[in-house]
C-alpha positions in Angstrom: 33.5 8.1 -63.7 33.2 4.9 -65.8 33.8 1.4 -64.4 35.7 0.0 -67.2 35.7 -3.6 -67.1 39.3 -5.3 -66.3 38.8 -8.3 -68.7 41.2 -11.1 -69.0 40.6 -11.3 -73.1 39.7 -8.3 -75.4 36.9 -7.0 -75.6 35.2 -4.7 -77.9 35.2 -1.0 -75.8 31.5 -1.3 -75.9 31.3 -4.0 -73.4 34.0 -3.1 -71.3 32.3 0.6 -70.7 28.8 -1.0 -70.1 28.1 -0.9 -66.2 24.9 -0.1 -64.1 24.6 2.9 -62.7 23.2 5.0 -60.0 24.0 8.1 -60.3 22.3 10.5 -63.0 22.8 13.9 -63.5 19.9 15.9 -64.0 19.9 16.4 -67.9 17.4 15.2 -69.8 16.3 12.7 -72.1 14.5 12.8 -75.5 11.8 11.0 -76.8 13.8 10.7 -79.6 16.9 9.0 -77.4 14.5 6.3 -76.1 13.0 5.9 -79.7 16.5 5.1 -80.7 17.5 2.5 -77.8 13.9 0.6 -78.1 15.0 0.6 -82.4 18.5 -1.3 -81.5 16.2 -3.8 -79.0 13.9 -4.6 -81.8 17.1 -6.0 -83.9 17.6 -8.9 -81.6 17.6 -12.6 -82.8 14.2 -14.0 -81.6 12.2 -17.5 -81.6 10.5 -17.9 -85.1 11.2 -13.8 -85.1 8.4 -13.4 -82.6 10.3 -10.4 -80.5 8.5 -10.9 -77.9 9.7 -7.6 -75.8 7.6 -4.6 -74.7 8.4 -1.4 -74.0 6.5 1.3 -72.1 8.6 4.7 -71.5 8.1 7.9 -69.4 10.2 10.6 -69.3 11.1 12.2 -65.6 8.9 14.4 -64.8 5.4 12.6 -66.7 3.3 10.7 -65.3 4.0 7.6 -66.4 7.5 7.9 -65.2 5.7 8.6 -61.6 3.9 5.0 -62.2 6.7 3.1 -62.9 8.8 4.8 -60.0 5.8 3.8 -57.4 6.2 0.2 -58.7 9.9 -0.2 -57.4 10.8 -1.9 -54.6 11.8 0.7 -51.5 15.8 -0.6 -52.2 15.6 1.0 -55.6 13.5 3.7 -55.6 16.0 6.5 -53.6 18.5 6.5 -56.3 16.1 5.7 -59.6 14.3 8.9 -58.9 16.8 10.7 -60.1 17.1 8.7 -63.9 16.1 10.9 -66.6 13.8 7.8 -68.1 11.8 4.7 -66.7 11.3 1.6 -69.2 9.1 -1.0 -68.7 10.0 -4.1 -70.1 7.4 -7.0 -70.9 7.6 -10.4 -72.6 4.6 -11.9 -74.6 4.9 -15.5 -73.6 2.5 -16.9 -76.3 3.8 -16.9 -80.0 1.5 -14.7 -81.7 0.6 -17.2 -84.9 -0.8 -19.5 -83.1 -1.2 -18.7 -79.1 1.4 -21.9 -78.4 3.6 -21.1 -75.1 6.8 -19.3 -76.4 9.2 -20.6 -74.2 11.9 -18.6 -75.0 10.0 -15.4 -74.7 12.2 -14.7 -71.6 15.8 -15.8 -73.3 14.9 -13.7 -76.2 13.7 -10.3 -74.4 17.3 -10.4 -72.5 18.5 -10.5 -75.9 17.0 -7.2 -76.5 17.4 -5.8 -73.5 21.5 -6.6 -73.7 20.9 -4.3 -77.4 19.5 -1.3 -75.9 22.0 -1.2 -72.8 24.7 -1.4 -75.4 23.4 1.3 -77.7 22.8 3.1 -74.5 26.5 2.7 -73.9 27.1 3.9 -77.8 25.3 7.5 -76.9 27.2 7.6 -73.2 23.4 7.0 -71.5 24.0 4.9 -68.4 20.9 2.1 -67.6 20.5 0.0 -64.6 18.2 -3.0 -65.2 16.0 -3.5 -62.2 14.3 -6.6 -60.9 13.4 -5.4 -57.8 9.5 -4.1 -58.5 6.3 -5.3 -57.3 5.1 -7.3 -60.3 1.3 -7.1 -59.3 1.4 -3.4 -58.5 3.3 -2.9 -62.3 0.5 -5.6 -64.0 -2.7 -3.6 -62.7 -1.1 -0.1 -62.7 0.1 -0.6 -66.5 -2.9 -3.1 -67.7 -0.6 -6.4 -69.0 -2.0 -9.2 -71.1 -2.9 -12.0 -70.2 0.1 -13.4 -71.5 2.4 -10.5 -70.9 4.7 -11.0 -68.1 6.8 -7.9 -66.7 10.8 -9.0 -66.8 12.1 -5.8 -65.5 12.3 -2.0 -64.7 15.1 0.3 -66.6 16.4 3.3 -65.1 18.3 5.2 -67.8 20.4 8.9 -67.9 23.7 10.4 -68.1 26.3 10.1 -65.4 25.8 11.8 -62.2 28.4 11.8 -59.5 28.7 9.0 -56.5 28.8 11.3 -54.0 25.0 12.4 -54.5 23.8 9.0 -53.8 22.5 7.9 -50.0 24.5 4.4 -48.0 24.9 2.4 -49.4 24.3 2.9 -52.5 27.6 5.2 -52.9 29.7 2.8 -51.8 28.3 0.3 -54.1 29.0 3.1 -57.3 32.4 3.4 -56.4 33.6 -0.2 -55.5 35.1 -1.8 -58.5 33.2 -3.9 -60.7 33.7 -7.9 -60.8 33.1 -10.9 -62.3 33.3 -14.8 -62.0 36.3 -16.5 -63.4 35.9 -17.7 -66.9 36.6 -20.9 -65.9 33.4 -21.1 -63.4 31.7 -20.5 -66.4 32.8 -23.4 -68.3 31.6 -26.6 -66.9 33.5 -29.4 -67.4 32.3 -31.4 -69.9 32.4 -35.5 -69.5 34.1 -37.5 -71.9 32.0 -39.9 -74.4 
């Protein structure tokens, strides 16, 4: 099952099939697979070309994938068990020429991560992009930087069915996807 988008305006398939899962069937994922998504992240636009994004991957089943599963908040970690792949994604806030703050560091790692979910998309791998993780737990577990701040948890795999899913999180697969109206994302703009 595939929430397709019900846009107002076209827009490209891609987009329109992009939608964050819950459910995962139980096959697998390759190294290879993960190789690939993390290659289409790397081709986002970035601040002076910094990219700035991290990745760190484990495949269900390894121990890192264990790690990154013990770092999620209790609200996300029934269903992401099931994910065939963890990603843990990190922004270098400090530009490396020169250690200045690079303030976009966090603008420019969405940019990436908004590439991979739509390759993802391209090879019919579901993601859901998680915020709900104990930062500290993830920054001493996986050793970050200094100036490496974790932006988020990615649970990736191929569609599984809603009805394996606990309340409430099967109600939330099913129920139809949403957004703003366009026009609450145009602000009015005054007059010079």
């Amino acid at each position: 099952m595939i929430k397709t988008a019900n846009t107002r305006l076209p827009v490209i398939d891609l987009i329109k099939n992009r939608w964050s899962a819950r459910a995962f069937s139980d096959q697998p994922l390759s190294e290879e697979q993960i190789l690939t998504l993390i290659e289409a992240a790397a081709w986002a636009p970035s601040s002076m070309n910094e990219q700035p994004w991290r990745y760190r991957y484990g495949l269900k089943g390894s121990p890192i994938f264990e790690q990154m599963w013990e770092c999620l908040l209790p609200g996300n970690q029934p269903w992401a068990k099931n994910a065939a792949a963890l990603l843990l994604c990190t922004a270098k806030t400090s530009f490396s020429r020169n250690g200045q703050p690079n303030f976009y560091a966090l603008h420019d790692t969405g940019m990436a991560n908004a590439l991979l979910m739509l390759q993802a998309t391209s090879m019919n791998i579901y993601g859901h992009i998680m915020a709900g993780f104990d930062p500290e737990k993830l920054r001493d577990t996986f050793q970050l930087g200094e100036d490496e701040v974790a932006v988020c948890l990615i649970a990736l795999g191929y569609l599984g069915t809603p009805d394996q899913l606990e309340e409430p999180f099967r109600t939330r697969e099913i129920t139809p996807r949403s957004r703003m109206a366009l026009e609450s994302l145009i602000p009015e703009t005054p007059a010079f």
